[in-house]
Each structure stands twice: as C-alpha cells, then as structure tokens.
C-alpha positions in Angstrom: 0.0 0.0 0.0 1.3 3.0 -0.9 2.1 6.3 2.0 -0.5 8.4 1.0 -3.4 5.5 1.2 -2.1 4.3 4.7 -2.5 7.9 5.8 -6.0 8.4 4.5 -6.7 5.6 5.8 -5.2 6.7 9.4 -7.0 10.0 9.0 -10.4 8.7 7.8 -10.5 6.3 11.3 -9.1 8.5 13.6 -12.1 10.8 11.9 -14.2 8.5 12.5 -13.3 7.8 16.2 -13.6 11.4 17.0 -17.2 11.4 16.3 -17.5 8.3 17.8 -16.5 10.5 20.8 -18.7 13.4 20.5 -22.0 11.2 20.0 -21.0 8.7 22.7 -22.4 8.7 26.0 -21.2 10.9 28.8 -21.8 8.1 31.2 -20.7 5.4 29.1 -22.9 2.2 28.2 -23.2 -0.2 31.0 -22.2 -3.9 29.6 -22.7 -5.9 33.0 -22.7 -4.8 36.7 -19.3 -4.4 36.9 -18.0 -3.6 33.0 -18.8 -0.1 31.7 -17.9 0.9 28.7 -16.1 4.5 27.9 -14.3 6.6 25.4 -12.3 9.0 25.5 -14.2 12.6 24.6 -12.2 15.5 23.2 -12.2 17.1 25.9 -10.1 14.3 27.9 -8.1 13.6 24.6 -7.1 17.3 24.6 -6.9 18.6 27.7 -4.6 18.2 30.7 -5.4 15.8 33.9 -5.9 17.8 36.5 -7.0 15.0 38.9 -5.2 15.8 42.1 -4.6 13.2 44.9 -4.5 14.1 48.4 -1.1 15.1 49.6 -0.4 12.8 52.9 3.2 13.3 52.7 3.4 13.7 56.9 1.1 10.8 57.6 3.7 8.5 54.8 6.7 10.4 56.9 5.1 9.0 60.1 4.2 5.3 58.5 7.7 4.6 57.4 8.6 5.7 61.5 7.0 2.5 62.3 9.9 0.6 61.2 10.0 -3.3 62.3 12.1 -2.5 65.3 9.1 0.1 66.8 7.1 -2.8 66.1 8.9 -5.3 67.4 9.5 -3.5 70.5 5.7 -2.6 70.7 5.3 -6.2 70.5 7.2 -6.6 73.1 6.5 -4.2 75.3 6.5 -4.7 79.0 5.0 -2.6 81.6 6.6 -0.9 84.4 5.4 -1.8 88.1 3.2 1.5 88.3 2.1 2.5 84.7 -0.7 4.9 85.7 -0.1 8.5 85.3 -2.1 11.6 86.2 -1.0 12.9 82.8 -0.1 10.6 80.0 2.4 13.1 77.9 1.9 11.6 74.0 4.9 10.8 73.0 6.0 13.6 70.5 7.2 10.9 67.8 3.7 10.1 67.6 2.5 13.4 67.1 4.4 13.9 63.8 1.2 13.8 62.3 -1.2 17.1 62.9 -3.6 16.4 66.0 -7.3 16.1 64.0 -9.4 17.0 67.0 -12.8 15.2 68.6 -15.7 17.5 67.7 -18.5 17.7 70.2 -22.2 19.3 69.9 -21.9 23.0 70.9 -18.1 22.5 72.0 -18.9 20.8 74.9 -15.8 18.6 75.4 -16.9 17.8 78.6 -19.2 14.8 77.3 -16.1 12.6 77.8 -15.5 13.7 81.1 -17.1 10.8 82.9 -14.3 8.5 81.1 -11.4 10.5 81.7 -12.5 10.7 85.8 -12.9 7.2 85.3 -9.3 7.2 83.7 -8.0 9.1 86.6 -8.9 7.0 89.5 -8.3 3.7 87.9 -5.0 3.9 90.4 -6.6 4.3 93.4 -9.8 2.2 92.2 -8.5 -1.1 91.0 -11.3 -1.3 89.1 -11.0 -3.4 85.4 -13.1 -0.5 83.2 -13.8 -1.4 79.6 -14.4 0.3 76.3 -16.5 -1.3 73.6 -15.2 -0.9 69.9 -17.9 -1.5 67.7 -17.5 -1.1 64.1 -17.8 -2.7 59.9 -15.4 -4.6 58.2 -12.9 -2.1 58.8 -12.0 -2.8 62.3 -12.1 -6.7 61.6 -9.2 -8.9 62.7 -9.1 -6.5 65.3 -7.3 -3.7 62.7 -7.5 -0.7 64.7 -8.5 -2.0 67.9 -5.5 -3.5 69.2 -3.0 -0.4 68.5 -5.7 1.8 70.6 -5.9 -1.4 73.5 -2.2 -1.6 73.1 -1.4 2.2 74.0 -4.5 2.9 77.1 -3.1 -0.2 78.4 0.7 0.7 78.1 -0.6 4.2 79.8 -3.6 3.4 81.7 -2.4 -0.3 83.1 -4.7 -3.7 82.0 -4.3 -6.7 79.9 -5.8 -9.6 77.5 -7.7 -9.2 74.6 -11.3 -8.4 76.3 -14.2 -10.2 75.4 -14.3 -12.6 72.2 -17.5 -14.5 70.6 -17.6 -18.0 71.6 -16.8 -19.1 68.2 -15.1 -16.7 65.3 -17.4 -14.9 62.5 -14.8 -14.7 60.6 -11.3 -16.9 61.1 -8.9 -14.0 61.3 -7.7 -12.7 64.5 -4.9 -10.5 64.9 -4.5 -11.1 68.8 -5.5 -14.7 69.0 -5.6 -17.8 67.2 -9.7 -18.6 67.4 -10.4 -22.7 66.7 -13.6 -23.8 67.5 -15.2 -27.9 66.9 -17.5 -27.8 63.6 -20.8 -28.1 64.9 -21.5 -24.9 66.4 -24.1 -22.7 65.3 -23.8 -18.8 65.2 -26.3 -16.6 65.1 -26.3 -12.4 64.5 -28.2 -9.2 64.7 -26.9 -8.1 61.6 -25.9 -9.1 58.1 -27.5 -12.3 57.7 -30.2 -12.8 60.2 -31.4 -16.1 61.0 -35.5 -14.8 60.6 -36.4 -18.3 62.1 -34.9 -17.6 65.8 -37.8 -16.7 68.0 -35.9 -14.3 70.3 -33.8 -11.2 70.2 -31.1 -12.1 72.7 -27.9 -11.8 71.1 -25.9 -10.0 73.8 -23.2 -6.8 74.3 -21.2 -8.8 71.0 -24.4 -8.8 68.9 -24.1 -12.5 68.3 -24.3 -15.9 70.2 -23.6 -19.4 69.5 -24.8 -22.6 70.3 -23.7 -26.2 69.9 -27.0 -27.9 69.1 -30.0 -26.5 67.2 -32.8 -24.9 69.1 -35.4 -27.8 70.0 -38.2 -28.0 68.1 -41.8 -29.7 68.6 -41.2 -32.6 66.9 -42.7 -36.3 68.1 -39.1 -37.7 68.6 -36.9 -35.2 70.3 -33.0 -35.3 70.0 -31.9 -36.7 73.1 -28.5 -37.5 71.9 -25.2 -36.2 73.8 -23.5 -33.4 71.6 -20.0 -32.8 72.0 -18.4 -29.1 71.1 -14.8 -27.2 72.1 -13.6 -23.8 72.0 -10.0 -23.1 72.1 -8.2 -19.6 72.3 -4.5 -19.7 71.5 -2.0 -16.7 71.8 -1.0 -15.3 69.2 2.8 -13.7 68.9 1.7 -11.5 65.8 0.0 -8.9 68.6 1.2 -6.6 71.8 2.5 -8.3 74.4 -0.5 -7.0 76.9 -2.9 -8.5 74.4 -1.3 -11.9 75.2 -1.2 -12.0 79.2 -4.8 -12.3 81.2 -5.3 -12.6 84.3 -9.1 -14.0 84.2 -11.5 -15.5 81.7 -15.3 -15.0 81.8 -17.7 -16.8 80.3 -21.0 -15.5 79.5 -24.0 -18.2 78.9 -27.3 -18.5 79.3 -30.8 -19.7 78.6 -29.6 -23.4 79.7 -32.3 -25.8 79.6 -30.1 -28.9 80.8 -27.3 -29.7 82.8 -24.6 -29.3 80.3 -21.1 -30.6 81.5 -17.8 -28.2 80.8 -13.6 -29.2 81.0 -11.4 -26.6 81.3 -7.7 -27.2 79.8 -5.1 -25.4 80.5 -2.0 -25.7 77.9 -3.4 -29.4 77.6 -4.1 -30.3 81.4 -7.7 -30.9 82.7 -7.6 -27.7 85.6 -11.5 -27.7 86.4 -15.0 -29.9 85.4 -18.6 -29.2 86.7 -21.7 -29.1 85.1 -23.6 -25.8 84.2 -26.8 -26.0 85.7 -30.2 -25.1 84.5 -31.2 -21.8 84.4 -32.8 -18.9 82.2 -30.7 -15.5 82.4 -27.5 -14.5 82.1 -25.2 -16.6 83.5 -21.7 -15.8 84.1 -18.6 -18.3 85.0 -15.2 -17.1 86.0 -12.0 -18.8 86.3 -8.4 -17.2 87.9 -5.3 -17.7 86.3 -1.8 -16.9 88.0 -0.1 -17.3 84.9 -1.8 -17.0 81.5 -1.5 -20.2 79.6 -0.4 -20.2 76.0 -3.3 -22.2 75.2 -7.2 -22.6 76.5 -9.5 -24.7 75.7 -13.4 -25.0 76.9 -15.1 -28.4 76.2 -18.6 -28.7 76.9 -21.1 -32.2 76.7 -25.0 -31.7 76.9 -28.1 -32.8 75.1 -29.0 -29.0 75.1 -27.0 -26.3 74.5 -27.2 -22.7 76.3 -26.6 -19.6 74.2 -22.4 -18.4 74.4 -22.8 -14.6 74.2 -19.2 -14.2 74.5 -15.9 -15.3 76.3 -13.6 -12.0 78.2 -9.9 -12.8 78.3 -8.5 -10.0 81.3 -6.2 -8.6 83.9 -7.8 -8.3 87.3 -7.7 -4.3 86.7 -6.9 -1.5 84.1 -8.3 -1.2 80.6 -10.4 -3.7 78.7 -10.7 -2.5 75.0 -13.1 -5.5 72.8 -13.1 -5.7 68.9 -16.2 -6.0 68.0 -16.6 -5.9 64.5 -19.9 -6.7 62.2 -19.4 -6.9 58.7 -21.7 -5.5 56.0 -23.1 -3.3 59.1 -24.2 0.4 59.0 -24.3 0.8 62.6 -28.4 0.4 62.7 -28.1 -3.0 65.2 -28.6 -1.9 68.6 -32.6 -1.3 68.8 -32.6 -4.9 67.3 -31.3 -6.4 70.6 -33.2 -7.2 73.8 -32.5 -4.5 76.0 -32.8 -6.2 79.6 -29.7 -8.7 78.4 -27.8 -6.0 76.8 -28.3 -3.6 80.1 -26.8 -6.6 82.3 -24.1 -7.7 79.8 -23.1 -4.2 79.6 -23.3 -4.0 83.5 -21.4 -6.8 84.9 -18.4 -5.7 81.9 -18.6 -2.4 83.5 -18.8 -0.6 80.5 -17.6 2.6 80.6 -17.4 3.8 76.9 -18.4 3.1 73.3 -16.5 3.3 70.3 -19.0 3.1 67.0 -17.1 3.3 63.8 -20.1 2.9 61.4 -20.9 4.4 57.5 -18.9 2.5 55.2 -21.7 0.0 54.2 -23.7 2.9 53.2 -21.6 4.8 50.6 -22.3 2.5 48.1 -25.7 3.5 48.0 -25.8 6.9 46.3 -28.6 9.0 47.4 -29.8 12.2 46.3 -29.6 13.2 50.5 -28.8 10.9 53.6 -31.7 12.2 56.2 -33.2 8.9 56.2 -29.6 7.3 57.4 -29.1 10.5 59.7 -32.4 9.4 61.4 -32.0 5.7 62.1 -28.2 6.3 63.5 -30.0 8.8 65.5 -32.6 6.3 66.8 -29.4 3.8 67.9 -27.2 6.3 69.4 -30.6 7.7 71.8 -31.6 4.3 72.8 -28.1 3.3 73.8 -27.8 6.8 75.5 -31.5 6.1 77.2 -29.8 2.5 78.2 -26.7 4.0 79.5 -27.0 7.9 79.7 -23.7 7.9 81.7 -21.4 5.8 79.0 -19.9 8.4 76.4 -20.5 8.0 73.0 -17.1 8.6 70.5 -18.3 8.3 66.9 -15.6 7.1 64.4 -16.6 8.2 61.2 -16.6 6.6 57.5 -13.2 6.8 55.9 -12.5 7.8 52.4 -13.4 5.0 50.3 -12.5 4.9 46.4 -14.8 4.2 42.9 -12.8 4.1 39.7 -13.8 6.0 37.3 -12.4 5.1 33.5 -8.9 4.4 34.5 -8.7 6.6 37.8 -9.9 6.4 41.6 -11.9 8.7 42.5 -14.0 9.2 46.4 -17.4 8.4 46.2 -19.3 11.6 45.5 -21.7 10.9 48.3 -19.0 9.8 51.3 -19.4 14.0 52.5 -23.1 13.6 52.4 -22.8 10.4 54.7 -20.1 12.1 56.8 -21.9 14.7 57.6 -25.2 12.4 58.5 -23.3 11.0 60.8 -22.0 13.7 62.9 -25.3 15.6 62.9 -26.9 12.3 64.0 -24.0 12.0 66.7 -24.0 15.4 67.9 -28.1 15.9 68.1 -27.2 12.6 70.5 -25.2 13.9 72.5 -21.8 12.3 71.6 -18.4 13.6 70.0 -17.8 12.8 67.1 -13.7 12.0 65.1 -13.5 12.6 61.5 -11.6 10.1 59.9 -12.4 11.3 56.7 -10.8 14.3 57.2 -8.2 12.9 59.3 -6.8 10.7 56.4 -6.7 13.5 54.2 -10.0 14.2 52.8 -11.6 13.9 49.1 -8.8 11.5 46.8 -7.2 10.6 50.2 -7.5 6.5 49.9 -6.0 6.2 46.5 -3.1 7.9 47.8 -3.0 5.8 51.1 -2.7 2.9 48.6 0.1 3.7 46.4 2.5 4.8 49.4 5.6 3.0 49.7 4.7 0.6 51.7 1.4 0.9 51.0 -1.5 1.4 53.7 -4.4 -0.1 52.3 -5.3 -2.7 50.4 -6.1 -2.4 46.6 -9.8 -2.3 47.2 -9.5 1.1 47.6 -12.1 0.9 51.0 -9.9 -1.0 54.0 -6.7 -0.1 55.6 -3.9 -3.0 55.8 -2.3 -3.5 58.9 0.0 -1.6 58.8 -2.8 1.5 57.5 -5.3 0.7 60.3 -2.0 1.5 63.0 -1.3 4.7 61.6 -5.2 5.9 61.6 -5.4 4.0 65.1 -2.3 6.3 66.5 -4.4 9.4 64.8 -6.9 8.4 67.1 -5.5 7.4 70.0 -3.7 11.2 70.2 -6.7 12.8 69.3 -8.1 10.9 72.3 -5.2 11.7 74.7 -5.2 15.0 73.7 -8.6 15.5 75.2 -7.7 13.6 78.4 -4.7 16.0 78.7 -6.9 18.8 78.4 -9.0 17.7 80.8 -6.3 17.3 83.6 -5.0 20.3 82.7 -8.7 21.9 83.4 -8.9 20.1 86.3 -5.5 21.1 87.7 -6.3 24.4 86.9 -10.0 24.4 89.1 -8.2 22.6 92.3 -5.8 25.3 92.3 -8.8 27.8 92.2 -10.6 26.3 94.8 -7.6 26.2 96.7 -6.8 29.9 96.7 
C-alpha cells in the first residue's frame, strides 16, 4: 500500500473515532454490573489531567517511622510496676502527624468527662473498666483496635484481649488464634439474620452461639449427647498486653439442661462441673496466676445454652473489645433485647463506646442521607437512654474509592454520609472524630494505597495492617489530647478552689 493511502486511511479512522467520541455517552454504556464501557471525549483527549490526589506526605513520613524494630519493641512491650499516670504526655514521635481534634455538639468537650474521671482514679480504684469498639469490616481482625488497646493499656495499666465470641465470625484474628469444633451454630443481629430464631437475645457482642440447634416440637426429640470445644491460642503477631490475662469470663445463658464443661489449661484438665439449668444471664469465671499459651473450653450436653461471649482480662486497668460486624451500617442496637444487653453491659462495667459505622452505606448513592441521619440517630438515643452515663465517641466513614475510567476517584456521596453522621451524633449527645478528614480528605484513599509501603489494600475501602496502625495512633492522640486537656482543666479548678 502506498504512504499516502495508509495515511487516508489513518485520517479517515481517527475521523471516525472522533465522532465516535462526540455522539458517545457521557456516562458510558453499561455492559454488566461491573463492566462499563467508555471513550475518551475530546475534551479528555485534549486537555490536561488535573485530577489531584490528596497530599499525605506527613502521615507517609510517620508510616515509614513505624519501622519493624518500633514494632517489634511494641510487640514486646513490658509494663513498668506502676504504669498509671495523672497525665499521660503523647509521646511527640507520635505526634508527627497534625492532632485532627474530637468535635463535640456545641463544643462541649466535657461529654467525655465521665471517662477520663474514670481514667484518673483507675490507680486508686483497682477497678478493670472497659471500652466497647464497635465497628464494619474495617476494624475486623481487630485492625485498629489493638493499637488503641495496646497504647491505654501501656498508659492506663490492663491486659488480655477483652471479650471474644464463643466461636469466630470470621477466622482472622490478629490477637488470637480462634479454633472452635465444627458443629456450632452462630447466630447475628446483623448481616444475615437467621428470621427463624424466635428471640432477640444476642448479647453486648451482637451475636451468640450454640452447639446444638434450638429444640423443636417434633414427636421424637434429640436426646443424643452433643460434644463441642472452643480453644483460644496466643498469638505472637500482637502486643505483648494482648497476650497475658489474668481472668477468663464466660457469658451463657438460657440453659435448659445440665450441660457438662472441662477446662484445659496448655493441655491439662484444671477444672470440670456441670452448668446447671437456668434462664438469664449466666456468668462463669475462672483465675489464672499465669496465663497459659493455650485454653481450651469443652462442653457435653443434650441441650446447649446460648455463648454470648468469652472475656480474656487482667484483674484491673483497661479492657478495650473488637467488636466488629461486617456489612453493618451501625443500625443493630434497637434490634437487641434490651434487659440482656443492660446486664451484659453491666457486669463488663462498660464505661465507653467506640462506634465506627458508615462505610456499608456509601455504596448507595442517594440524592440526601436524612433517612440514614435518622436511624443512626434512633441507635445512638436508645443506647444513651440505656446508658445515659457511657460516652458515646463516633468514628466516622473513611475515604473509600470508585474508579472512574482508569482513575480512583471518592465516592461523591462519602461528604453527604459524613456529615449524616456527625449531625446524627451530635443531636445525641456524643463527639464525634473525622476520619475522613483525618486521612486526608476527598482522593485521600488512592493515595493511602500507592504509598511505599502501602496502607491499604487495593480495594481502595480498607486499611492493611499496617494502615489501620497509623489511623489507630491518629486516634488514639486525638483521644489523649482530650484527656490532657482535661487534667489540665482540672489542675487548673483545684488550684482555684484552693486559693
């Protein structure tokens, strides 16, 4: 073919592909659920990308501080003999990143107050106080959670991992190895609910399990002996404080026979007895001088009581529990029977509440988000009419990516949810942490992924580990901040009232 015909021929396609361009949607043409098809317009062909990610040079400066040896020595932290300090100084390594403060409703930073006198006296007191960490799939594995547990309990004194289901939703564990025989049954108030269970009593984890199904009215009844084990195993990829407790508690109930338990320790039988029959919560505790690497909780019955949850603790300090719930936006807590979840909540000696909810709802792009500002509103005043003197901290939705074409983009509607959820929070009564905002805003997470190394996954919504550390640390000194303030405030009034 001759030069001039191969560059009509060039010219008359890439004609043709232009008006291809103009004439073709906007929006594409959707092939499947997951396979759009695009093409480039002229404005895109022509024009420069201006598509800007956020710029979290400080928080990639502080990731890369967390070198192996700060892990390792985290790891293997051990506490002094008196660890509890009127004022906890953050350590100003750990402030390399800017503070992103707590908001409260009409600045009223003194919501948290209750905690932090909590806090204060747990020298004095003794007492074992614990915080609950509810959350999505963000927090699972205990992501998150065990950085903050690790650091109250390096200031604040306390050990263990707090309280685990009887049997893992989902087989990953950061802080423990979770085995569990094959015949148990789990039920939850959220994601996929079992619509044939006749009651609402799931407990302060928002599940329960059971070894044998529930019985039923049939004319032969299953009389048979069942057989089920649980066994918790340290794990050495945690903190050190996560794998030393002092205690275990066991939380039961609704027991309709005698329903014999064997306790191992490390292998080696250290207690037998039966449960006995009973409706209610029930609670069984056993001591421990030294924690064992290993324990495991068989049980024989022909019925079954409903596990609500198993605490691993020191005697005293801080208990801080993962409790993650995947697919969940948060809208769980009117779904569970009060009374249990009032006494659950009472013999932990629950003291605050860490909700980190939204995620499950930004892919649902709404025109508004009133209707989701509502029912988080309806959650956070029944657990406030519950427990009107537990402080509420809302963690808010993170940045969370869609690709568009061939870039990743924020969801347009994540501001829209944010913002749901701090009005929801605030009209509640409880403060409220932007992670959003903390983690750098709109085009944050794509940037979060391609650091070096990189701090989320390539899903563009979770952190990795090593991610969910550096947004737990932006917490936690958010957090301490506030409790510094408040001794500071405090100082300040005692010397007041002195003169």
């Amino acid at each position: 073919m001759k030069p001039v015909n191969i560059l009509i021929f060039l010219l008359a396609v890439l004609s043709i592909l232009f008006i291809v361009s103009v004439f073709f949607p906007k929006d594409g043409i959707q092939i499947n659920d997951e396979l759009t098809l695009h093409f480039l317009t002229p404005d895109e062909l022509f024009s420069k990308d201006t598509l800007d990610y956020a710029d979290i040079t400080s928080i990639i400066n502080q990731s890369r501080a967390i070198n192996d040896s700060v892990l390792l020595a985290d790891m293997n932290f051990i506490p002094e003999s008196n660890p509890i300090f009127d004022t906890i100084r953050a350590n100003e390594d750990s402030l390399k990143v800017k503070i992103h403060r707590i908001e409260y409703p009409e600045s009223d930073s003194t919501i948290l107050y209750p905690f932090f006198n909590n806090l204060r006296r747990l020298r004095s007191s003794g007492e074992l106080i614990r915080i609950l960490h509810y959350g999505d799939s963000q927090i699972e594995g205990d992501r998150m959670t065990s950085y903050i547990r690790f650091k109250l309990q390096q200031n604040f004194g306390g050990s263990g991992i707090g309280l685990q289901p009887a049997v893992s939703l989902y087989g990953y564990q950061l802080s423990v190895t979770h085995t569990a025989s094959d015949n148990w049954l789990r039920y939850t108030a959220f994601g996929n609910i079992d619509t044939t269970l006749e009651h609402d009593k799931y407990g302060a984890l928002a599940s329960f399990a059971r070894f044998k199904p529930y019985p039923n009215d049939s004319l032969s009844p299953d009389t048979s002996i069942h057989k089920a084990w649980i066994a918790l195993h340290k794990s050495k990829r945690t903190y050190s404080l996560s794998r030393v407790f002092e205690e275990c508690t066991m939380y039961y109930g609704d027991n309709l026979e005698p329903v014999l338990y064997e306790l191992y320790s490390d292998g080696e039988l250290i207690d037998a007895d039966f449960l006995p029959v009973n409706m209610g919560l029930q609670i069984k505790k056993w001591y421990f001088n030294e924690s064992p690497d290993e324990l495991k909780i068989a049980f024989q019955g022909t019925e079954s009581p409903d596990f609500y949850g198993i605490a691993l603790d020191g005697h005293k300090g801080i208990a801080v529990d993962n409790i993650p719930m995947r697919g969940c936006a948060g809208l769980v807590f009117t779904r569970m029977n009060q009374d249990l979840l009032k006494q659950m909540y009472d013999s932990l000696n629950v003291k605050l509440l860490l909700l980190q909810f939204g995620g499950n709802v930004v892919p649902y792009i709404a025109e508004n988000y009133s209707y989701y500002e509502r029912w988080f509103y309806g959650q956070l005043k029944r657990l406030k009419t519950l427990f009107p003197d537990i402080p509420i901290i809302v963690i808010g939705v993170s940045d969370m990516s869609i690709k568009e074409k061939d870039k990743f983009v924020s969801y347009p509607n994540l501001e829209k949810i944010r913002d749901a959820l701090k009005s929801a929070t605030h009209r509640a009564g409880g403060a409220y942490w932007d992670m959003y905002e903390a983690m750098g805003g709109n085009n944050s997470m794509p940037s979060w992924v391609y650091a070096q190394p990189p701090l989320a996954t390539s899903d563009f919504v979770h952190f990795n580990r090593r991610g969910a550390r550096v947004i737990a640390e932006m917490f936690y000194n958010a957090f301490i901040y506030e409790y510094e303030n408040y001794i500071e405030s405090r100082n300040k009034r005692n010397i007041a009232s002195a003169n």
